[in-house]
Every structure is written in structure tokens, then in C-alpha cells.
C-alpha positions in Angstrom: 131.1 85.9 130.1 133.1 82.8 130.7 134.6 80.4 128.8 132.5 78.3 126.8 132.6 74.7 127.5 134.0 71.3 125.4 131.3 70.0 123.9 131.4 67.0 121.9 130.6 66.5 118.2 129.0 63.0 117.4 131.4 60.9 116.0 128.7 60.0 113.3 129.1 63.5 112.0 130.6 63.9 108.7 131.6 66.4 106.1 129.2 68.2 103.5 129.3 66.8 100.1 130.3 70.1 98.9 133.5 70.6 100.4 135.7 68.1 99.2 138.6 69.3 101.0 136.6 68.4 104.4 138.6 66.0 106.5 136.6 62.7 107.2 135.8 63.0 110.1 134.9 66.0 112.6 137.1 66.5 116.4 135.6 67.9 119.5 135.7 71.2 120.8 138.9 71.9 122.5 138.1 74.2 125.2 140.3 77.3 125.3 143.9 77.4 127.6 145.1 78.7 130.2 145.9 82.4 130.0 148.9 82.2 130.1 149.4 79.6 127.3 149.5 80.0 123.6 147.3 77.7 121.7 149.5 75.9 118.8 147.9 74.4 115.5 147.6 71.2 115.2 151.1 69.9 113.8 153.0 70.1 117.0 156.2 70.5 115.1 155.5 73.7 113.3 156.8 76.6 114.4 154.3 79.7 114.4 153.9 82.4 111.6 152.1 84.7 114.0 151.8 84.8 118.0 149.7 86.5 120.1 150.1 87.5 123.6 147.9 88.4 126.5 146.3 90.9 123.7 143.8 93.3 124.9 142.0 96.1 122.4 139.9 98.6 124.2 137.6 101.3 122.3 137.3 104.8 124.5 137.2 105.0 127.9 135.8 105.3 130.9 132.0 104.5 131.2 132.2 104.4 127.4 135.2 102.1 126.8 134.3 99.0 124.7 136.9 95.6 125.7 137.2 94.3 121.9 139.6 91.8 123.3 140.4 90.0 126.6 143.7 89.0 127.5 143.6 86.8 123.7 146.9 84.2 123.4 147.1 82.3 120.1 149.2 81.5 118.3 148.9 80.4 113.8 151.5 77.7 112.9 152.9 78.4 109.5 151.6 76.5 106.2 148.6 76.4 107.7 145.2 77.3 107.2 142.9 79.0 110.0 139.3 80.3 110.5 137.7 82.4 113.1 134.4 81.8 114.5 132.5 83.6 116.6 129.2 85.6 117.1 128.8 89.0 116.1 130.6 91.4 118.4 133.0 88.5 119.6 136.2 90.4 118.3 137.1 88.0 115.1 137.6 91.3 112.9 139.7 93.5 115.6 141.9 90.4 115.9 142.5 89.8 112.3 142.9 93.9 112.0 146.1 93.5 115.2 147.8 90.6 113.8 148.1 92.1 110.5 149.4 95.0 112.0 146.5 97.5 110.4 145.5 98.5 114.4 147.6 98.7 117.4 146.8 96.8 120.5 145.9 98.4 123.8 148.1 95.7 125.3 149.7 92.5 124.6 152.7 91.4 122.0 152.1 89.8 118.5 155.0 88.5 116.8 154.8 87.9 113.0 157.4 86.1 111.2 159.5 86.8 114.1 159.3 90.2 114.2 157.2 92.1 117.1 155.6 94.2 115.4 154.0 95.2 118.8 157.1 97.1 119.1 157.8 98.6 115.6 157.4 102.0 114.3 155.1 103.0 111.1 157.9 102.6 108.7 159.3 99.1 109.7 155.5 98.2 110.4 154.6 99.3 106.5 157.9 97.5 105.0 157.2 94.3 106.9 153.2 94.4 105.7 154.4 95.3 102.6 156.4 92.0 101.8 155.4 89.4 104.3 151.4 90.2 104.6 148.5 89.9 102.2 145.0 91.3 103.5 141.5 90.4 102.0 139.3 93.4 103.2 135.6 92.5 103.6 134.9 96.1 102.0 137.5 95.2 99.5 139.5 98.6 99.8 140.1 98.5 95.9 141.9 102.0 94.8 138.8 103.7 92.6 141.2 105.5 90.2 142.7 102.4 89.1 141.7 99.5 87.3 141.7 96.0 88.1 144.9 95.0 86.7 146.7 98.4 88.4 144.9 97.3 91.7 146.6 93.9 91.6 149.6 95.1 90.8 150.5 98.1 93.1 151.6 95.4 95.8 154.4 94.4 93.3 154.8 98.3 92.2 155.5 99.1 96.2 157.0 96.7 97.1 159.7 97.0 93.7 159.2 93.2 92.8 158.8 92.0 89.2 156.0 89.9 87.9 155.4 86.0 88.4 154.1 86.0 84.9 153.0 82.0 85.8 151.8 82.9 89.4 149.6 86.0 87.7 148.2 83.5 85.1 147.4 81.3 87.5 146.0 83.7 90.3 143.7 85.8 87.2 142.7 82.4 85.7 141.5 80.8 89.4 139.5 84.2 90.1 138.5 84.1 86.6 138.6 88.0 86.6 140.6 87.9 83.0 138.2 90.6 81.3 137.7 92.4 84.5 141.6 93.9 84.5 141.0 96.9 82.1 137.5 97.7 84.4 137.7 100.0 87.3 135.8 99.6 90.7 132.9 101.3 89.9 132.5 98.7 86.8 132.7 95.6 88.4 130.1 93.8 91.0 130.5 93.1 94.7 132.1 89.7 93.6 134.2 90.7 90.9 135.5 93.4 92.9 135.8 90.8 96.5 138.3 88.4 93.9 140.1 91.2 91.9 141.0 92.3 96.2 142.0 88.9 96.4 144.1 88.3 93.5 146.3 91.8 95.4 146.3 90.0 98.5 147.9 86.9 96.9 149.7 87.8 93.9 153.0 88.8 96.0 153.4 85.4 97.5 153.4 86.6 100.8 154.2 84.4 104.2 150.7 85.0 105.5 147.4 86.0 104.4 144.7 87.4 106.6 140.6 87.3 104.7 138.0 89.2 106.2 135.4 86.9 105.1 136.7 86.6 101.6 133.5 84.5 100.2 131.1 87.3 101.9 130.0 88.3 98.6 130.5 85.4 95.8 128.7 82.8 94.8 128.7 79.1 96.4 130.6 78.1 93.4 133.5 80.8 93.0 133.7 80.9 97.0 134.5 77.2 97.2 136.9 77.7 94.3 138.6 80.8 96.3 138.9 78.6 99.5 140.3 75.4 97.2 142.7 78.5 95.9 144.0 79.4 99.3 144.5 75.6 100.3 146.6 75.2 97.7 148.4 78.5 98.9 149.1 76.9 102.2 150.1 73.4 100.3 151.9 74.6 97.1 153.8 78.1 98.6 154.0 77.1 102.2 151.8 80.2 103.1 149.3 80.5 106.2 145.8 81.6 105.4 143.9 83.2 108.8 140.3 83.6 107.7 137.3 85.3 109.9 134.4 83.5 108.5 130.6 83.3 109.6 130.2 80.6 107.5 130.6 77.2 108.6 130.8 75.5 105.3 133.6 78.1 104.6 135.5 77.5 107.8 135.4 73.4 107.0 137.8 74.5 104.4 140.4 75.3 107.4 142.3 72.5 109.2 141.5 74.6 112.2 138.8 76.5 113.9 139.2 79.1 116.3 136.6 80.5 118.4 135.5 83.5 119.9 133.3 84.6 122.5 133.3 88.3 124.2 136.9 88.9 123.3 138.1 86.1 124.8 139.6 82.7 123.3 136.8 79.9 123.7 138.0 76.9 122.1 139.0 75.2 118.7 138.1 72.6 116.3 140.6 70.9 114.7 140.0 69.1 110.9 136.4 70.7 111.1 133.7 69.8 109.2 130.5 72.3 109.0 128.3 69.9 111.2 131.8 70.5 114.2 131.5 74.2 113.5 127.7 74.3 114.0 128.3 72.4 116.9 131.0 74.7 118.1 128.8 77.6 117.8 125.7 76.5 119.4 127.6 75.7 122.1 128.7 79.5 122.5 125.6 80.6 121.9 124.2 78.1 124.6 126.3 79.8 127.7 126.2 83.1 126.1 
């Protein structure tokens, strides 16, 4: 599959009454670079909180083998926010996984707070996750044993760090999951369970977080209030948020869209709106 091309939002476009946060107007598609470049976010003077390299992921072999990714070079400027787009199968997911450092590329170099973790071993790679990276799992990955309250915490507990007693007000109040901390897993909804996973991912303040669609399974209300939550992350902490999303009202949230099509980098949207993200991914879906 190639490269999808630039097409071009209407400039009458504008943002969804819901989303507040919308810029006010929507940009074109920007069709994907070079290989060999790196595609920057859109202040030209920040520096990058993770870059990615000629990245390749490939699943078995042979006959079998399945190309996740295709040569992918990006690159997420820090104190910024970021979505992923792309259709079902387009490698979103496996990127967010590599970046993070929870898989190991087939090929390529990432560089994370400027550190290669391409290059690290298991216990350098666990230390650096363990204070410069929060993950939002889309299966949430809470601990069953524990509660809510011990699930948030065993970040700090790992990582020795004392509580924000401020922050944790803040993060339990925003999530509202205040009489969820004594409940375990099992007690607790989809959506409780989806904000108690973010509340861990947050409540170390670390430099970047990765969400695996972190509204999947909330409400409209309490997801727009989770995405307002990690916009203020990004504004208040100076943290980058990179979010896979198949929502487009979600990824309007972002002041960047990237997009994906068959493992490849196909473009981006930059102060997206959901009528440029719709318009982003019809286009892939037109040359697909």
C-alpha cells in the first residue's frame, strides 16, 4: 500500500461544540516524509521526548511473518500532546507498545528522553520505564490482588518515591474514583477500572505518557474530562501525552494527529478538529 495522499480539509470546517479544547480552526493533511526524515511536532523549537527511527516490527516468519511496521520515522516533541490514527491493523498499538519500551523492535532505534532504549538491556530498560514512563493499557493490566488505592500506588512503591499528597488529591478527585480506592478489580466496572489504570499511569509525574485508547470504555462525559486531564498534564507538568485513539472527537483533544496506514507513516494533522480527523481517515480509507 502507498502512502496516502494530502487531502484538504475545508477551511469552513470547525470544531465540535463538545471539545472546548478544539483549536478554531482545522489544518490539512500533511502527507508523510521522506524515509529518511523524522517528522517533528508542530513547535519547531521543541526538542523531542521520543524519536523513532527507520522502525520495523515483524511477527514470525517466512510465509507466515506479519510487517506490523514499515520503516516508521517519527518523532513526539516534548510538552506535547499526540494521537494516533489509523485503521484497524495499521500498527497504532505495536508502535505505542516499542516506544514505551514494553516490545522490542525487529529493526530501527527509538530514543526516549535521550536514552536508546533500542540499545538497553532489561534492567536499564525497567529503571528508565519505571521513572520516566506512564502506560494507560487498553486492558487496563490492574494487579487483581490489590486494591485500587495499592494499584495506584505500586508505581511510587517501585520506584521508592514518596507521595504528592496535592498531585494524588488532584489525580483521585479528576478521575473521581475517591470511593473506588478500598475496591479491588473485580469490584469495579470497565470505567472505574480504565481511570483507577490511569490515575497509576499519572500519579508519578512522569516525562511521557503513552494511552492505549484511554476513553475506550468511559462515558462521553468522564472521557472528555480524562482528555481535559492530560492537557493539563502536558500544560501544567510539561509532560507529553501519545495517545492511540479511534475516536476522532478524542484525537481533537491532541494538538497533533498522526496517521497510520499498513505500518507505514501516512500523514498528520496539526490543531485537529474531529471534522480534519474524519477527513484524514477517509482519505486512507479512500486509497486503501
Amino acid at each position: 500500500m502507498t502512502d496516502a495522499p494530502a487531502p484538504k480539509t475545508p477551511a469552513s470546517a470547525a470544531p465540535s461544540a463538545a471539545l472546548p479544547d478544539a483549536a478554531p480552526a482545522p489544518s490539512a493533511v500533511t502527507p508523510a516524509p521522506a524515509p529518511s526524515a523524522v517528522t517533528l511536532a508542530p513547535a519547531p523549537d521543541a526538542a523531542p521526548a521520543v524519536v523513532a527511527r527507520g522502525l520495523t516490527k515483524v511477527y514470525g516468519s517466512g510465509e507466515a511473518a506479519v510487517h506490523a511496521l514499515r520503516g516508521v520515522d517519527v518523532a513526539f516533541a516534548q510538552a506535547h500532546f499526540t494521537a494516533i490514527m489509523g485503521p484497524s491493523g495499521s500498527g497504532k498499538s505495536t508502535l505505542l507498545n516499542l516506544l514505551a519500551g514494553l516490545d522490542t523492535a525487529t529493526s530501527g532505534t527509538i530514543v526516549l528522553g535521550g536514552h536508546e532504549i533500542t540499545r538497553m538491556d532489561d534492567r536499564d530498560l525497567t529503571i528508565l520505564r519505571r521513572t520516566h514512563v506512564g502506560f494507560v493499557f487498553q486492558a487496563f493490566n490492574l494487579l487483581p490482588m490489590f486494591t485500587a488505592e495499592q494499584n495506584i500506588r505500586l508505581p511510587l512503591d517501585l520506584a521508592g518515591q514518596a507521595v504528592d499528597q496535592d498531585w494524588w488529591d488532584s489525580v483521585i478527585t479528576t478521575l473521581a474514583i475517591g470511593d473506588r480506592l478500598s475496591h479491588r478489580p473485580a469490584e469495579m466496572s470497565g470505567g472505574q477500572q480504565q481511570r483507577v489504570a490511569i490515575a497509576r499511569a499519572v500519579i508519578t509525574k512522569p516525562d511521557v505518557i503513552f494511552a492505549d485508547e484511554p476513553t475506550g470504555n468511559l462515558d462521553t462525559r468522564t472521557g472528555v474530562e480524562v482528555l481535559s486531564f492530560l492537557r493539563r498534564c502536558v500544560r501544567e507538568l510539561n509532560q507529553t501525552v501519545v495517545m492511540v485513539t479511534h475516536d476522532p472527537a478524542a484525537a481533537a483533544h491532541a494538538e497533533r494527529v498522526v496517521l497510520l496506514a499498513d505500518g507505514r507513516v501516512a500523514g498528520e494533522i496539526l490543531h485537529p478538529t474531529s471534522d480534519s480527523v474524519l477527513a484524514g481517515l477517509d482519505a486512507l480509507r479512500a486509497v486503501a
